[in-house]
MARLO-658926 format. One line per 2 residues: number of its first residue (from 1); for each residue x, y, z of C-alpha. Coordinates in nm, 2 decimals. Each point is the difference from the previous one (the first is absolute). Layout:
<atoms>
NUM	X/Y/Z  ... $
</atoms>
This chain:
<atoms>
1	2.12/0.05/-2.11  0.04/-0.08/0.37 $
3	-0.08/-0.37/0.09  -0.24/-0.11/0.22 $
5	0.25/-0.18/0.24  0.17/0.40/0.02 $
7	-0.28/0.22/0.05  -0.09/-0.27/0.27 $
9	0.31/0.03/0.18  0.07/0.39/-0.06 $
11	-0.35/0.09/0.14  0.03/-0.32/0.33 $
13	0.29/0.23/0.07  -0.16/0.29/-0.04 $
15	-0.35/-0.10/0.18  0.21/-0.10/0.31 $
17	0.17/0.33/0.05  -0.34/0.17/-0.06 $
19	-0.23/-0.25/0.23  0.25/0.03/0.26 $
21	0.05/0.41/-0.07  -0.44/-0.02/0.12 $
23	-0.04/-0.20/0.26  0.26/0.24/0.17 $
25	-0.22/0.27/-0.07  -0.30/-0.20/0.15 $
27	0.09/-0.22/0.28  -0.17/0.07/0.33 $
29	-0.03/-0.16/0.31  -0.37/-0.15/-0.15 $
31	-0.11/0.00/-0.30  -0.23/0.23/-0.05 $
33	-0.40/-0.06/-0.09  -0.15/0.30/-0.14 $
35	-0.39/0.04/-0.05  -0.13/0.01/-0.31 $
37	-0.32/0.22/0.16  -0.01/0.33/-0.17 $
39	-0.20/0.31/-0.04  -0.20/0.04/-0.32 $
41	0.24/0.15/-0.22  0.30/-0.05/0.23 $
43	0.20/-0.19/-0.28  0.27/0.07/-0.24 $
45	0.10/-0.17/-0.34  0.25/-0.23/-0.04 $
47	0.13/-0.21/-0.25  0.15/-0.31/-0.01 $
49	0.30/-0.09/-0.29  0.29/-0.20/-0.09 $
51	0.32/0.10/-0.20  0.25/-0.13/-0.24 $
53	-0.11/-0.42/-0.06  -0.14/-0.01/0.42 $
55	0.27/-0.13/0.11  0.00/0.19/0.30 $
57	-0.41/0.01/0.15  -0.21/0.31/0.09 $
59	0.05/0.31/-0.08  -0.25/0.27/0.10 $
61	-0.12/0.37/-0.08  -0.19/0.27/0.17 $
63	-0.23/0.24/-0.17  -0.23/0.31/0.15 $
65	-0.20/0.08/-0.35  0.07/-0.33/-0.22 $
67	0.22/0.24/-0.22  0.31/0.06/0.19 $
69	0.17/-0.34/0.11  0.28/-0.04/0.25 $
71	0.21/-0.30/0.16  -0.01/-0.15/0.28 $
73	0.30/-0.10/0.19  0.24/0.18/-0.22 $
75	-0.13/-0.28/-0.28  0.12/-0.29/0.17 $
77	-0.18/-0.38/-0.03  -0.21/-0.01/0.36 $
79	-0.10/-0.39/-0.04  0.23/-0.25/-0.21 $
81	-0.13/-0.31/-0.18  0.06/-0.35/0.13 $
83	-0.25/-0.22/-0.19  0.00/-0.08/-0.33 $
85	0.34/-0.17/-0.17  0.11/0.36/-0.16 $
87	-0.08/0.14/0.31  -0.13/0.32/-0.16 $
89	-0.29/0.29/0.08  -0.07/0.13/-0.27 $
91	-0.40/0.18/-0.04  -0.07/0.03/0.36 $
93	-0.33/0.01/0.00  -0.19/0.12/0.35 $
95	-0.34/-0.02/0.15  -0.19/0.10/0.32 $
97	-0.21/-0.23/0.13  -0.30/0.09/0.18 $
99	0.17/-0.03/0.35  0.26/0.26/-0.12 $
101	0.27/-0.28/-0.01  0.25/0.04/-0.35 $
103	0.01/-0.31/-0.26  0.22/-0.02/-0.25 $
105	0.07/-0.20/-0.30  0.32/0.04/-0.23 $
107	0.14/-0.23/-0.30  0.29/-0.16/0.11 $
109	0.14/-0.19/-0.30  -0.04/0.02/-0.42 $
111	-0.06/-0.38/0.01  -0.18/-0.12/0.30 $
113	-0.37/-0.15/0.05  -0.03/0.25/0.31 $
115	-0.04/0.34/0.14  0.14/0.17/0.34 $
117	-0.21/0.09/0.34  0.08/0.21/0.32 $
119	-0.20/0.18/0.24  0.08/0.27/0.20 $
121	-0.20/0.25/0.26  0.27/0.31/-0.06 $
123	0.17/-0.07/-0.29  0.31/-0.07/0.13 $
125	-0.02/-0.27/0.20  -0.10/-0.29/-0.22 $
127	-0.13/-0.34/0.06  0.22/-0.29/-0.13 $
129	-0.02/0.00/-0.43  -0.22/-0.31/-0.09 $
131	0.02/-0.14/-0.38  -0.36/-0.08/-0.11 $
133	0.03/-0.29/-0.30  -0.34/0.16/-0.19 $
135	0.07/-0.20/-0.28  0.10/-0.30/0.07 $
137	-0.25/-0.21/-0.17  0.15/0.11/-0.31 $
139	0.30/-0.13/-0.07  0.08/0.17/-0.32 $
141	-0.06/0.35/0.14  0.30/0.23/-0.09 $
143	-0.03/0.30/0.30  -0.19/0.13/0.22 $
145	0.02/0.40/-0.08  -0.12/0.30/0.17 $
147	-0.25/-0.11/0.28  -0.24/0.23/0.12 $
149	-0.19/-0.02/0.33  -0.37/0.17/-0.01 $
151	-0.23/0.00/0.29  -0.37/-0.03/-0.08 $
153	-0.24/0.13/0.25  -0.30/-0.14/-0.15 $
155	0.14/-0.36/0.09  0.21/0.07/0.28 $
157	0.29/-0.17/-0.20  0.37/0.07/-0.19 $
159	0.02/-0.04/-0.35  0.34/-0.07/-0.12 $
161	0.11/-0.04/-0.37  0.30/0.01/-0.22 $
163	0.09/-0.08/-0.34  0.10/-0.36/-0.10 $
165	0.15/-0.21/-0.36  -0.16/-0.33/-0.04 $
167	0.15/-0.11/-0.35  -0.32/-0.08/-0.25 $
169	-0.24/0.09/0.20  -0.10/0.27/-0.20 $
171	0.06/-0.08/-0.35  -0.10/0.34/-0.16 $
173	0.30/0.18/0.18  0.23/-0.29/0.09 $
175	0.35/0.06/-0.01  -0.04/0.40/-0.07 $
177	0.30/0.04/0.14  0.32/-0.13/-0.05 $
179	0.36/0.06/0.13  0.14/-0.24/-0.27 $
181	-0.11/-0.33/-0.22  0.00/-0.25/0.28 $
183	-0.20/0.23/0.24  -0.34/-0.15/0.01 $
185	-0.17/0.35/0.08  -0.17/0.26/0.22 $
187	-0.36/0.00/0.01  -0.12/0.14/0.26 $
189	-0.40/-0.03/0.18  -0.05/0.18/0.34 $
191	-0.09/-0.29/0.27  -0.16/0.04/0.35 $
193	-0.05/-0.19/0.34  -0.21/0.17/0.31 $
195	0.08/-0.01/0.40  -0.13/0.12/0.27 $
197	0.30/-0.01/0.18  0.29/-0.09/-0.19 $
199	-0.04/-0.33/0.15  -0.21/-0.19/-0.19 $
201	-0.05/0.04/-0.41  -0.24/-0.06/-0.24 $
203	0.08/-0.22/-0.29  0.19/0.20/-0.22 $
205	-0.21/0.12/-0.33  0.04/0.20/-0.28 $
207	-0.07/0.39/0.01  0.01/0.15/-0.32 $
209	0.01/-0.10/-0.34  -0.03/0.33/-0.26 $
211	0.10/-0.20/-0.26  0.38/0.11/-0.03 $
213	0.29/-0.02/0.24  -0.07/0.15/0.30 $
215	0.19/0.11/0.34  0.00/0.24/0.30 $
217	-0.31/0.03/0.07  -0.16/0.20/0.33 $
219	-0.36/0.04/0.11  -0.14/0.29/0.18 $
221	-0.41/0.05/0.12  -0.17/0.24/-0.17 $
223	-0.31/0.10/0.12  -0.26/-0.38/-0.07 $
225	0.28/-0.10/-0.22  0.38/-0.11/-0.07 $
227	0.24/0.10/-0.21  0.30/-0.17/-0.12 $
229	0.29/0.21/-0.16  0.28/-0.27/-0.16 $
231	0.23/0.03/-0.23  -0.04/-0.13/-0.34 $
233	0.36/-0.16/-0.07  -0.12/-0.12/-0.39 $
235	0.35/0.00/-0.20  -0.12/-0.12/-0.32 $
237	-0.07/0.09/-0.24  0.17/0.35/-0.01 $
239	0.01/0.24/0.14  -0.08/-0.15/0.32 $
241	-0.23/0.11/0.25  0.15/0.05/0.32 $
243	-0.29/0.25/0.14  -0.24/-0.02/0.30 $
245	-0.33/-0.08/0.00  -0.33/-0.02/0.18 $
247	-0.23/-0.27/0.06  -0.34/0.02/0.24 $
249	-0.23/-0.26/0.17  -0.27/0.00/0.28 $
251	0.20/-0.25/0.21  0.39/-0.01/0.10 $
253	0.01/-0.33/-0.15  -0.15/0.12/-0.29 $
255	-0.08/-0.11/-0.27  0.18/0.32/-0.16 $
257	-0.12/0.14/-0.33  0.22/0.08/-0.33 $
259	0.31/0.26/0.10  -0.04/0.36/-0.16 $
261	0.19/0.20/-0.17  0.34/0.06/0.07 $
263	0.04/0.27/0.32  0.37/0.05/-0.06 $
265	0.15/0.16/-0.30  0.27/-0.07/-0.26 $
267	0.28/-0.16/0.25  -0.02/-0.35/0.12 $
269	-0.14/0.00/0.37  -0.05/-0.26/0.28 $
271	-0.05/0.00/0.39  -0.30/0.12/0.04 $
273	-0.14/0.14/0.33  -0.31/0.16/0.12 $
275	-0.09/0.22/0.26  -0.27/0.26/0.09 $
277	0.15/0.34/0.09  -0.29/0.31/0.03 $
279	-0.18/-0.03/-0.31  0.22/-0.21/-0.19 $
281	0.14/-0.31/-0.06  0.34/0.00/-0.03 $
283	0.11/-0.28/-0.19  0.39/0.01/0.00 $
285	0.22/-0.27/-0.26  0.37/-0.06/-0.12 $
287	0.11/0.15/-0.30  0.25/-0.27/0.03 $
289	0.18/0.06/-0.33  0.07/0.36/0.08 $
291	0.07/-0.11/0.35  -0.22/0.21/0.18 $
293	-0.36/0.05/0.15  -0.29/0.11/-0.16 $
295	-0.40/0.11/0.15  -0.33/0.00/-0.20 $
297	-0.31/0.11/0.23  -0.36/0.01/-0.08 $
299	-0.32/0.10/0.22  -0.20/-0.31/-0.12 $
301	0.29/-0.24/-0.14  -0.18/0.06/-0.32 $
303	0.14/0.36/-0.11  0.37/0.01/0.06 $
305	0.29/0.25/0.05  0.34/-0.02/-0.05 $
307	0.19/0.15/0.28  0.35/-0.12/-0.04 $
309	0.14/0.32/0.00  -0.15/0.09/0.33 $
311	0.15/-0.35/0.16  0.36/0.00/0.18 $
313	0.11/-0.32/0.07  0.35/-0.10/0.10 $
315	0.20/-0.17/-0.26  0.03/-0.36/0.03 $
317	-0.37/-0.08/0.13  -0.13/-0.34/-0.13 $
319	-0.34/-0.13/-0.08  -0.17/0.00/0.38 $
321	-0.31/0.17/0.21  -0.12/0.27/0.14 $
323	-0.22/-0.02/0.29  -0.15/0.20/0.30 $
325	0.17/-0.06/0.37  -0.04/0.19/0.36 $
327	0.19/0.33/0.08  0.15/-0.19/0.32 $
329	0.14/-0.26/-0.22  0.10/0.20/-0.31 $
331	0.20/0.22/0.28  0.17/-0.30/0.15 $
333	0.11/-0.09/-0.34  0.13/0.37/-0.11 $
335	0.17/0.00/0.31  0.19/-0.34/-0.10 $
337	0.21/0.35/-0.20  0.08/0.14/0.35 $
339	0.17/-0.26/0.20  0.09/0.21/0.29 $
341	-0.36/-0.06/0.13  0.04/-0.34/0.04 $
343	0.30/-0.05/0.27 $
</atoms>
């Protein structure tokens, strides 16, 4: 296996050749500031992702139906990380806030008490990467995994969560999961702050506790409620979980009821996210032992479909987001494909 020292300096190489290769593609005279104002239903899919350990930052698709998925820039990373001491990206997570501006959130280490933050109007031009220390009042929390940013309309604020370890603190699960005899354990709750702006937090509290170890999770409003699909990552005892979930309360905040049944089948899933397409939500996942993509959808998220068959997906694609921009700005970035246009 690869050390961390050598994937760090195989993909620095990497990641400068690539940046570089980018910003020839884009650099204008000005840099450019593109409205976020669009018709009803001028918008197009995208979804955000990370490959191999995140090494080297965003990674984006495009999609016209939410079946049929298709890189942008040829694949190449279009924002690399600079916080964090790994310095990863991985589960790019992305938001629209109600002035049409892009947040986005992103894990950027196994073992840190923080989570990564950008903004950006087009997608490709990003504000400089912030580290936000959500839990550093606990001193004994392991990570800071999979962060998800939710805007709530009913309180005109974000709601961001991720999973976190605190060793003990719950003893029915504690130390599920171990990598060997002196690991002290994965057991994961989901935990939460608000903003209104990314600027000022609430204190951090915890989210969700189901009663087993829990990650992943994303929210999406339903109607006068909210749903949260997360992944149920209980390991023991045998045979482990490893399915998604879905959880429902009458406020972003919650407090969430028990998770129902399993919405996945017989392979280990993770990654979870939502979006409304037509009739349906789409709820797309990473069969990350088979190493590929896989869709449920459901008209109610009750009742659910598996559609994996119908779902193309590059190979490659990590645990990210998929989420709803302008025509303008979904063009700008396809034509990131066609440098020509930009000399």
């Amino acid at each position: 296996m690869m050390s961390k020292r050598a994937w760090q300096q195989m993909f620095t190489a990497k990641l400068a050749l690539t940046t570089l290769s980018v910003a020839a593609m884009l650099s204008t005279s000005a840099v450019p500031r593109w409205s976020q104002a669009a018709e009803p239903g001028d918008e197009q899919l995208l979804f955000s992702y990370f490959v191999g350990n995140g090494e080297d930052g965003l990674h984006l698709l495009h999609s016209t139906d939410g079946y049929q998925w298709e890189k942008i820039a040829g694949g190449r990373s279009l924002l690399a990380p600079t916080v964090g001491g790994d310095k990863l990206m991985r589960d790019p997570a992305v938001v629209v806030g109600p002035d049409g501006r892009f947040h986005m959130v992103w894990t950027v280490s196994w073992s840190e008490r923080g989570i990564g933050y950008s903004s950006s109007e087009d997608l490709l031009h990003w504000e400089p990467q912030r580290f936000l220390p959500v839990m550093k009042d606990e001193p004994t929390a392991r990570n800071c995994w999979a962060p998800e940013a939710f805007y709530d309309e009913a309180t005109k604020q974000f709601v961001v969560c991720w999973a976190t370890t605190i060793p003990g603190k719950f003893a029915e699960t504690d130390g599920q999961i171990k990598r060997n005899d002196d690991d002290p354990g994965w057991d994961h709750r989901m935990y939460y702050v608000t903003t209104p702006d990314f600027e000022t937090f609430s204190p951090t509290r915890l989210f969700y506790d189901p009663g087993f170890n829990v990650i992943d999770s994303t929210l999406v409003s339903a109607g006068d409620r909210y749903a949260m699909i997360l992944k149920d990552e209980t390991d023991r005892p045998f045979p482990a979980a490893k399915n998604l979930r879905v959880a429902f309360a009458d406020r972003a905040v919650g407090p969430y009821g028990p998770a129902g049944e399993p919405i996945t089948g017989k392979y280990w899933a993770e990654g979870p996210t939502a979006i409304r397409i037509g009739d349906k939500w789409f709820v797309y996942f990473d069969k990350y032992t088979e190493h590929k993509f896989g869709l449920v959808t459901s008209p109610d998220l009750l009742t659910w479909t598996d559609e994996s068959d119908r779902l193309q997906m590059p190979a490659g694609v990590r645990h990210g987001t998929a989420f709803r921009a302008p025509t303008a700005i979904v063009e700008r970035l396809l034509s990131v494909d066609r440098p020509n246009e930009h000399r």
